[in-house]
mmCIF file of the N, C-alpha and C atoms, coordinates in Angstrom:
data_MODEL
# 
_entry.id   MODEL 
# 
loop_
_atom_site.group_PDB 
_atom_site.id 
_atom_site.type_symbol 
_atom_site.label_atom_id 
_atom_site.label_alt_id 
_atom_site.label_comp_id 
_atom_site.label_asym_id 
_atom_site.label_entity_id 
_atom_site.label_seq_id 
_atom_site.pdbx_PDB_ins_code 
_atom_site.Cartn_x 
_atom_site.Cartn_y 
_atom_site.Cartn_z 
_atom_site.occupancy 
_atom_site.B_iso_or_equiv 
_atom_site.pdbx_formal_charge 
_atom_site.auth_seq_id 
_atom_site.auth_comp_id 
_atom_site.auth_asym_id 
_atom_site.auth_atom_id 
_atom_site.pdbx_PDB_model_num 
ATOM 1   N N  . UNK A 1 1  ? -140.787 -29.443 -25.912 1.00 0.00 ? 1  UNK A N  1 
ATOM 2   C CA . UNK A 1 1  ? -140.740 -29.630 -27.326 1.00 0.00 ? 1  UNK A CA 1 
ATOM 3   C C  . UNK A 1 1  ? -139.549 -28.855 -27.853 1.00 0.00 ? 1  UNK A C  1 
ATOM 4   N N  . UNK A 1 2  ? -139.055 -29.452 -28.511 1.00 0.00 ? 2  UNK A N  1 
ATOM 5   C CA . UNK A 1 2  ? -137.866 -28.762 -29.716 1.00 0.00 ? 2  UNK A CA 1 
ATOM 6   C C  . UNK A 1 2  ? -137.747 -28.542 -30.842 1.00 0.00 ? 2  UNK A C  1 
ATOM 7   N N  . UNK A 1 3  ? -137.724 -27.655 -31.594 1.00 0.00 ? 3  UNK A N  1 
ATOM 8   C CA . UNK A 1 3  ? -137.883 -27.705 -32.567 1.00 0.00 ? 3  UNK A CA 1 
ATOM 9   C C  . UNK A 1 3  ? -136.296 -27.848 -33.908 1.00 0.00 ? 3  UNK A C  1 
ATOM 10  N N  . UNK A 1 4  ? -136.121 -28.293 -34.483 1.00 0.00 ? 4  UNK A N  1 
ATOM 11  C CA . UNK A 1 4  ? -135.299 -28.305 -35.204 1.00 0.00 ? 4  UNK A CA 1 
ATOM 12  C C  . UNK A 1 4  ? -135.186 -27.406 -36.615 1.00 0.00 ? 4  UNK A C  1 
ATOM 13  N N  . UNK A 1 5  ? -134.035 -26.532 -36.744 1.00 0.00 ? 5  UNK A N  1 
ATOM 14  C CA . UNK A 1 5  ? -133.565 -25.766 -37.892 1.00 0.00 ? 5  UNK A CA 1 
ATOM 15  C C  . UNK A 1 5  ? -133.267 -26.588 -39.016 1.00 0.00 ? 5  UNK A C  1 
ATOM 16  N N  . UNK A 1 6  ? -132.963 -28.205 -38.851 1.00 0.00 ? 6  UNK A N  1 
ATOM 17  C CA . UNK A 1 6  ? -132.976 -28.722 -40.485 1.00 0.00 ? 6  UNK A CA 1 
ATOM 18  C C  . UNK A 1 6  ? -134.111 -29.047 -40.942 1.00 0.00 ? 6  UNK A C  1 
ATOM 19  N N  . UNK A 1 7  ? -134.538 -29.437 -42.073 1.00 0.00 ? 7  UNK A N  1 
ATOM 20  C CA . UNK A 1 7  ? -135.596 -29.530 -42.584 1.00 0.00 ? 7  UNK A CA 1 
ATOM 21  C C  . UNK A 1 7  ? -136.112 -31.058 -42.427 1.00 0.00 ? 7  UNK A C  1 
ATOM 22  N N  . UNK A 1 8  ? -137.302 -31.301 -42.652 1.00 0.00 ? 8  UNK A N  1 
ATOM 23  C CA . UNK A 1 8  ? -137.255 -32.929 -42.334 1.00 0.00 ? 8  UNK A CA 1 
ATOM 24  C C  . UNK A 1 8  ? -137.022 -33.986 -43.704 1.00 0.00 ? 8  UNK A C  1 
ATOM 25  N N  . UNK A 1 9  ? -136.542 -34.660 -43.024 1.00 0.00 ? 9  UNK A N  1 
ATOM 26  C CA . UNK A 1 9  ? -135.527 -35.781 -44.502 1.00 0.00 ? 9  UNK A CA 1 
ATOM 27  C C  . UNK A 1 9  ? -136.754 -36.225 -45.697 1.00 0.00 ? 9  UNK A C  1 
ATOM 28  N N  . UNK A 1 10 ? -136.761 -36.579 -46.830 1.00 0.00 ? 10 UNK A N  1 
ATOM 29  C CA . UNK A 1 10 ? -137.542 -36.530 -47.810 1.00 0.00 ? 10 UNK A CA 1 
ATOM 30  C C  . UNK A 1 10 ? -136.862 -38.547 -47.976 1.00 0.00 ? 10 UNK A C  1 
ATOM 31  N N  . UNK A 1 11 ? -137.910 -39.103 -47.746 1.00 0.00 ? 11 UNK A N  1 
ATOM 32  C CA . UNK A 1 11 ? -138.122 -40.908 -47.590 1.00 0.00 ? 11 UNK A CA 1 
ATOM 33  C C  . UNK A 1 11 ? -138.799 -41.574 -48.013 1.00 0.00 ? 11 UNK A C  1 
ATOM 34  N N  . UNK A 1 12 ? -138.499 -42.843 -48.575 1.00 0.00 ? 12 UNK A N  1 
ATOM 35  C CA . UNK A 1 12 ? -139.656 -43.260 -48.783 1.00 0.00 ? 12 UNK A CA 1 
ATOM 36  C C  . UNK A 1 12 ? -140.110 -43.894 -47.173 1.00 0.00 ? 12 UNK A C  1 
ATOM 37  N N  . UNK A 1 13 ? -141.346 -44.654 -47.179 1.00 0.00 ? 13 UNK A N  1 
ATOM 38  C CA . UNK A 1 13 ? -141.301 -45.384 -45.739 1.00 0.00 ? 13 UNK A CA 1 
ATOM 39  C C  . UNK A 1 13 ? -140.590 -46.302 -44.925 1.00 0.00 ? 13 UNK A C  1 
ATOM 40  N N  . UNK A 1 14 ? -140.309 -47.181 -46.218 1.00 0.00 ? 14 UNK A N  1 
ATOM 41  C CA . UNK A 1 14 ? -139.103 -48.249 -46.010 1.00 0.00 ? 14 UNK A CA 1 
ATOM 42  C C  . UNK A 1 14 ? -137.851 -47.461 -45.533 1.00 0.00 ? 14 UNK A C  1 
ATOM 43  N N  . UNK A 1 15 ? -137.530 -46.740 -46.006 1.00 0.00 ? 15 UNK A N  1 
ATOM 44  C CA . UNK A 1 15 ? -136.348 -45.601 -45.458 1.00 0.00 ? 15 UNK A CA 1 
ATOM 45  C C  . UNK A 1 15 ? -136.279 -45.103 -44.449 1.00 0.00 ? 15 UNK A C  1 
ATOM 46  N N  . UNK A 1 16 ? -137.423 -44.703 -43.987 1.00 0.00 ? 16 UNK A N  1 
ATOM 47  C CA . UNK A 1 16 ? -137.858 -44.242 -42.812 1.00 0.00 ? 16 UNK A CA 1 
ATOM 48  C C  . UNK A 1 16 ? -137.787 -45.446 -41.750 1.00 0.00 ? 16 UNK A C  1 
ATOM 49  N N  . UNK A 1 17 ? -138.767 -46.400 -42.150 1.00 0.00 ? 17 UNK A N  1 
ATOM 50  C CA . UNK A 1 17 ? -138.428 -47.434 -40.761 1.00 0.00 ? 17 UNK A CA 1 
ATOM 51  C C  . UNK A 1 17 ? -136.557 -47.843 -40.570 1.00 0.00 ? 17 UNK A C  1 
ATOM 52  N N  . UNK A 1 18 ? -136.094 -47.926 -41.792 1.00 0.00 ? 18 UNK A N  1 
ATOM 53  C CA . UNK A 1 18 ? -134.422 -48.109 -41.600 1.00 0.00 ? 18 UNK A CA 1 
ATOM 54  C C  . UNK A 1 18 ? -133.966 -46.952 -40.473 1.00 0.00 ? 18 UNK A C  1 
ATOM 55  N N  . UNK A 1 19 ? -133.951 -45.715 -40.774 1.00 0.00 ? 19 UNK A N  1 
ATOM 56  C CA . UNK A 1 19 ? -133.547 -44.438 -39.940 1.00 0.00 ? 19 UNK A CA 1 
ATOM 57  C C  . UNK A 1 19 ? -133.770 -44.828 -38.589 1.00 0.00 ? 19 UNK A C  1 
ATOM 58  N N  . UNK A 1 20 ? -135.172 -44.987 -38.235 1.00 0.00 ? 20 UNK A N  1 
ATOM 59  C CA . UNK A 1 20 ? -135.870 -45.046 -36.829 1.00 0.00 ? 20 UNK A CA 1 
ATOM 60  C C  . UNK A 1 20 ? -135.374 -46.179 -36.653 1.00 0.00 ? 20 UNK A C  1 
ATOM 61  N N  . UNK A 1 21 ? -134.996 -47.509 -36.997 1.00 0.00 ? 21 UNK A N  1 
ATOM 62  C CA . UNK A 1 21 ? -134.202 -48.379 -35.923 1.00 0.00 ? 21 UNK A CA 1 
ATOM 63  C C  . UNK A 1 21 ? -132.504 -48.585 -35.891 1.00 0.00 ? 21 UNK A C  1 
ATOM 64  N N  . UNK A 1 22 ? -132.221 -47.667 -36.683 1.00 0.00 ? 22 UNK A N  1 
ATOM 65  C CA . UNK A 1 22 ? -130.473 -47.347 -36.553 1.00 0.00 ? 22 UNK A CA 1 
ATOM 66  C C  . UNK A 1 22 ? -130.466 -46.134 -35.791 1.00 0.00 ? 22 UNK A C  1 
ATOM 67  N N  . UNK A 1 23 ? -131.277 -44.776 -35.786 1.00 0.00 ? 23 UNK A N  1 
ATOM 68  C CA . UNK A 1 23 ? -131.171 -44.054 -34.536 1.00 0.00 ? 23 UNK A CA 1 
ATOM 69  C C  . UNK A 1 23 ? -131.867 -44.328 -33.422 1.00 0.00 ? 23 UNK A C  1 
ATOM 70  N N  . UNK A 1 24 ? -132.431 -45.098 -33.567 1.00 0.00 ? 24 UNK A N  1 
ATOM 71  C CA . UNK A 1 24 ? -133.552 -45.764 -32.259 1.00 0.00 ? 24 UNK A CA 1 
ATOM 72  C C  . UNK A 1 24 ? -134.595 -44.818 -31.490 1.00 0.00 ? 24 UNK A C  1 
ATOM 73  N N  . UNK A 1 25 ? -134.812 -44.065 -32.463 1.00 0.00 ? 25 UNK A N  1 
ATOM 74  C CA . UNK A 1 25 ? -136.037 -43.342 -31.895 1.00 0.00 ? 25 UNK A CA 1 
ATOM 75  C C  . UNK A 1 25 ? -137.225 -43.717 -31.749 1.00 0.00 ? 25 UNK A C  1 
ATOM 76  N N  . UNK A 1 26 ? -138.412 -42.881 -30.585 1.00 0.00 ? 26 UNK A N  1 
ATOM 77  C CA . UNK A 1 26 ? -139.275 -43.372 -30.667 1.00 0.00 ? 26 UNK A CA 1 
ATOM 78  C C  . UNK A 1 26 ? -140.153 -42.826 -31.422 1.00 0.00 ? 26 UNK A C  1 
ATOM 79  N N  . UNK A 1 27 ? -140.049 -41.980 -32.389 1.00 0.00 ? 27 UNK A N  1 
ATOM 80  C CA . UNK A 1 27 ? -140.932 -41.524 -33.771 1.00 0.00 ? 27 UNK A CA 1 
ATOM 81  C C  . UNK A 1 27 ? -140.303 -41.187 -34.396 1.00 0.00 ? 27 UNK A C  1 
ATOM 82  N N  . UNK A 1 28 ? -140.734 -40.587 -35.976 1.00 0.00 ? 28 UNK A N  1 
ATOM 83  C CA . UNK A 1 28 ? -139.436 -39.659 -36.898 1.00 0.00 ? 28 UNK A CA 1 
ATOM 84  C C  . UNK A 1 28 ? -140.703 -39.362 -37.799 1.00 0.00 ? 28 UNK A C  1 
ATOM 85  N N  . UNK A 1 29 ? -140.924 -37.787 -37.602 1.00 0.00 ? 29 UNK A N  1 
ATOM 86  C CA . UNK A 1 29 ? -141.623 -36.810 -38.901 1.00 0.00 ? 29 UNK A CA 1 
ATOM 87  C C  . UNK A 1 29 ? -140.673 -37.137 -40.076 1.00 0.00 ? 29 UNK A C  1 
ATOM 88  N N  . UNK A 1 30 ? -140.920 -37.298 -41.195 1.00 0.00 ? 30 UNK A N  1 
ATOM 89  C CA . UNK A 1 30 ? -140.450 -37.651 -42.371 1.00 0.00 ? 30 UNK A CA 1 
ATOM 90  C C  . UNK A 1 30 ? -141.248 -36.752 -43.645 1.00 0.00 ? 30 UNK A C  1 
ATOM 91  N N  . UNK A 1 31 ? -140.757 -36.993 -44.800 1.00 0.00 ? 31 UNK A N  1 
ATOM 92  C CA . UNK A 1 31 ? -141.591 -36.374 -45.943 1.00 0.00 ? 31 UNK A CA 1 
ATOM 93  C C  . UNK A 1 31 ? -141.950 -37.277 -46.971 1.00 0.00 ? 31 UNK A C  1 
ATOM 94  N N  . UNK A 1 32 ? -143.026 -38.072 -47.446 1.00 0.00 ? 32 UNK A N  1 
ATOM 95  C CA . UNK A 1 32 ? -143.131 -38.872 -48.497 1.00 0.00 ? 32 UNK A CA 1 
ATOM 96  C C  . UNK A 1 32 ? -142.664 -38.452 -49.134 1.00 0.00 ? 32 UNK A C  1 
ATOM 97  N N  . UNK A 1 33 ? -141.460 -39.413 -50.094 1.00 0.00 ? 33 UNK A N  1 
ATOM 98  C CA . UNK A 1 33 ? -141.082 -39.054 -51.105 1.00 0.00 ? 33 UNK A CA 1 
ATOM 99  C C  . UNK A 1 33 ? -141.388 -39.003 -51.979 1.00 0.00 ? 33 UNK A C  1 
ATOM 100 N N  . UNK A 1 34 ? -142.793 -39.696 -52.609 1.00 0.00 ? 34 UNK A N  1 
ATOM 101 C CA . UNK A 1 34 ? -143.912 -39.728 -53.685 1.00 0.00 ? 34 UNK A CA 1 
ATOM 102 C C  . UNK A 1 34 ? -144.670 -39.074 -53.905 1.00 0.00 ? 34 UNK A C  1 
ATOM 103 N N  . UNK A 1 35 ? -145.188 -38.397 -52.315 1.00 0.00 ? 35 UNK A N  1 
ATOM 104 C CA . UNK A 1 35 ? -146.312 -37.259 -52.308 1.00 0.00 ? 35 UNK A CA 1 
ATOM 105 C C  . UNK A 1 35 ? -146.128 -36.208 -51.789 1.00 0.00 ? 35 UNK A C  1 
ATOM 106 N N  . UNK A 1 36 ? -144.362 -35.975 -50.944 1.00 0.00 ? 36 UNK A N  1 
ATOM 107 C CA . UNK A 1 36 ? -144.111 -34.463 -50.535 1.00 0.00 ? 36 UNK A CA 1 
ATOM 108 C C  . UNK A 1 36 ? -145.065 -34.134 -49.515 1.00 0.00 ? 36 UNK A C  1 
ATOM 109 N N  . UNK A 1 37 ? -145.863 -35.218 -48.735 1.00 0.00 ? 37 UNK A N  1 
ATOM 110 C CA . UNK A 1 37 ? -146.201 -34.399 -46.977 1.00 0.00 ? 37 UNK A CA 1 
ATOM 111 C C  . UNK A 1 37 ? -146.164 -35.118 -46.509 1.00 0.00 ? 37 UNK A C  1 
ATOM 112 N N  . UNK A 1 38 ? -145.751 -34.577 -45.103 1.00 0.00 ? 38 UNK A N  1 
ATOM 113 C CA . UNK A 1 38 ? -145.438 -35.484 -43.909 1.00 0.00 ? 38 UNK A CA 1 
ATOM 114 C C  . UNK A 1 38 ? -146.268 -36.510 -42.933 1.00 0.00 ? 38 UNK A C  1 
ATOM 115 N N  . UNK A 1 39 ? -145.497 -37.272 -42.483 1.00 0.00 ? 39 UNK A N  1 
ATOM 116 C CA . UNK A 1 39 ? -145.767 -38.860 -42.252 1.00 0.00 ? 39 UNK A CA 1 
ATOM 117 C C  . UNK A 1 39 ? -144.880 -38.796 -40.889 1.00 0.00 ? 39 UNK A C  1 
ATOM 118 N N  . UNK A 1 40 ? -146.094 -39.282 -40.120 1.00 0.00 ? 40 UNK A N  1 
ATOM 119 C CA . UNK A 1 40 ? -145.122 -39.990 -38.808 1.00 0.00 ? 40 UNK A CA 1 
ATOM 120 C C  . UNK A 1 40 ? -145.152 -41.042 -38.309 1.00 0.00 ? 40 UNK A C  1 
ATOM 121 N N  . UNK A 1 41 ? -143.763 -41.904 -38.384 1.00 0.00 ? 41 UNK A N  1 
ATOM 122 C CA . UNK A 1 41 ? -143.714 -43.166 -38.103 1.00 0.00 ? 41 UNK A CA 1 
ATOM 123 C C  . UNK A 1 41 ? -142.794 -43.385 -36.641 1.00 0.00 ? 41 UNK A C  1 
ATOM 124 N N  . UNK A 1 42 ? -143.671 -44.514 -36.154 1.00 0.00 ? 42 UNK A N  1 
ATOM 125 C CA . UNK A 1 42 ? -143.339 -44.615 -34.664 1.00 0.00 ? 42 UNK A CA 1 
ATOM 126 C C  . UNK A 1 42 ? -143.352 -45.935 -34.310 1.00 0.00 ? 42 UNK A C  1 
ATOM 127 N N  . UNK A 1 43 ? -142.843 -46.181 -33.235 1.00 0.00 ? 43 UNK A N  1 
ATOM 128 C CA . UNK A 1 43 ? -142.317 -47.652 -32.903 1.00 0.00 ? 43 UNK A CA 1 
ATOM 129 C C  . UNK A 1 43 ? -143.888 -48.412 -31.551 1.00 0.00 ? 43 UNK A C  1 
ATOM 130 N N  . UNK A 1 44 ? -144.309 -49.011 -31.939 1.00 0.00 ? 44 UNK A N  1 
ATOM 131 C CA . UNK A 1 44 ? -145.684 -49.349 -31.393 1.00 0.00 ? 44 UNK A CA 1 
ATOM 132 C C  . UNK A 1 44 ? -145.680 -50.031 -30.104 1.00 0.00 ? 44 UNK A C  1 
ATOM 133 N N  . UNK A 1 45 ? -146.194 -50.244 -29.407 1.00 0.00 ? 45 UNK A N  1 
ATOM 134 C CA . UNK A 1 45 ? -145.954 -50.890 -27.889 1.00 0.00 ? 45 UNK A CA 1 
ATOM 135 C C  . UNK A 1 45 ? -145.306 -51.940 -28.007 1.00 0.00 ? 45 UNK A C  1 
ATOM 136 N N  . UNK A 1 46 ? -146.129 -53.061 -29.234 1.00 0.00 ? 46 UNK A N  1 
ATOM 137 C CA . UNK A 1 46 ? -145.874 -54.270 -29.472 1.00 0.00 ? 46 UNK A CA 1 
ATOM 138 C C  . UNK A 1 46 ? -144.564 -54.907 -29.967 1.00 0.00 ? 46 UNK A C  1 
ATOM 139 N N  . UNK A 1 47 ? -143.717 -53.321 -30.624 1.00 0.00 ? 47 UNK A N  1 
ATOM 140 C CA . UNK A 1 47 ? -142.530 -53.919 -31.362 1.00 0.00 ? 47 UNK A CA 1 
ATOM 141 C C  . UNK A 1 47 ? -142.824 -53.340 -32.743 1.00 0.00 ? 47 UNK A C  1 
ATOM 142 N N  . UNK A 1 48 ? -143.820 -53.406 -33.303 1.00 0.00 ? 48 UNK A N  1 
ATOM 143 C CA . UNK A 1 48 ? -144.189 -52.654 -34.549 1.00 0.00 ? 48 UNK A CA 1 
ATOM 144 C C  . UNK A 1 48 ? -144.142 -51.608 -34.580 1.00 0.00 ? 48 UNK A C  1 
ATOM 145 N N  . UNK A 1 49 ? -144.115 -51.286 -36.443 1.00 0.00 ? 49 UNK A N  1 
ATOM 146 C CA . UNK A 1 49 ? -144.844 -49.940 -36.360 1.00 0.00 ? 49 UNK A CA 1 
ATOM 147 C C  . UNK A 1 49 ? -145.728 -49.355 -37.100 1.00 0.00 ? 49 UNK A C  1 
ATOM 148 N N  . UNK A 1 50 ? -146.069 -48.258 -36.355 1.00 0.00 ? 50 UNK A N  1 
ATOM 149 C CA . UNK A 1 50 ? -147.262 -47.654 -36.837 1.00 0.00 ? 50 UNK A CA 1 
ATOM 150 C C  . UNK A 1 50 ? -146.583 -46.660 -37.872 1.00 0.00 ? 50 UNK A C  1 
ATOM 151 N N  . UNK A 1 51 ? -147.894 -46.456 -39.001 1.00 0.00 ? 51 UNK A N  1 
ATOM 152 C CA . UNK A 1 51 ? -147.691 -44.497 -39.564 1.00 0.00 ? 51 UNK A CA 1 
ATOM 153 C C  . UNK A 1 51 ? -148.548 -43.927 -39.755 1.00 0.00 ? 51 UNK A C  1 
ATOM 154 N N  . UNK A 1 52 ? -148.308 -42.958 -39.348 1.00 0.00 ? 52 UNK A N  1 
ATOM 155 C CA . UNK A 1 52 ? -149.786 -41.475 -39.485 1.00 0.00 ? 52 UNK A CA 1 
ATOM 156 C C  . UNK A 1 52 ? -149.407 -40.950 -40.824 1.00 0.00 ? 52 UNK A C  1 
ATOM 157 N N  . UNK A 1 53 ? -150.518 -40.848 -41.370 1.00 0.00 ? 53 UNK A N  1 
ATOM 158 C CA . UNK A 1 53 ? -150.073 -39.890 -42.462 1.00 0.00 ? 53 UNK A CA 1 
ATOM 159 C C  . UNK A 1 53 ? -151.389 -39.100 -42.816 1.00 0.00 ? 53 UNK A C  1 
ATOM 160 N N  . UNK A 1 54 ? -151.303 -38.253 -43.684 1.00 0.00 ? 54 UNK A N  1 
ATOM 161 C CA . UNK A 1 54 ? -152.601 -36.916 -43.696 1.00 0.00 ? 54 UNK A CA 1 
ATOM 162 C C  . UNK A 1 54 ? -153.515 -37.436 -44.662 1.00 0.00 ? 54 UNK A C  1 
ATOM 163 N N  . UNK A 1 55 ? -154.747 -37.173 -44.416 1.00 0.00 ? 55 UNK A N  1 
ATOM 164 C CA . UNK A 1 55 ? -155.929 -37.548 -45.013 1.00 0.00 ? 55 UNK A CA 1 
ATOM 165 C C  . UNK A 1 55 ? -155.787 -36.966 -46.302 1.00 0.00 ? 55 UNK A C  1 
ATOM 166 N N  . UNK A 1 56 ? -156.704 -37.285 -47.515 1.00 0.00 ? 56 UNK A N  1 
ATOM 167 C CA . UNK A 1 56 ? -156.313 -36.785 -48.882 1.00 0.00 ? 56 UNK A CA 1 
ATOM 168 C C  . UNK A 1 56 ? -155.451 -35.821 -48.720 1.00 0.00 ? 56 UNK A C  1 
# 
């Protein structure tokens, strides 16, 4: 695991799925930009994707 010194990018989701298939990763911690906590969106077996995001 690595951890990173920048902070994580502030997105909406749509933004987020843009990021994750121009850097082609296979997840990206993000920050709702509506609600200010983090969301992880990831690229799904199928080709889709999924997002986690925190209960209330």
């Amino acid at each position: 695991m690595t951890v990173s010194g920048q902070p994580a990018p502030v997105l909406t989701t749509e933004d987020a799925v843009d990021r994750l298939g121009l850097l082609g990763l296979p997840f990206l911690f993000f920050l709702d930009l509506e609600r200010a906590r983090g969301n992880v969106l990831y690229r799904r077996y199928d080709g889709r994707y999924g997002l986690i995001t925190p209960a209330v």
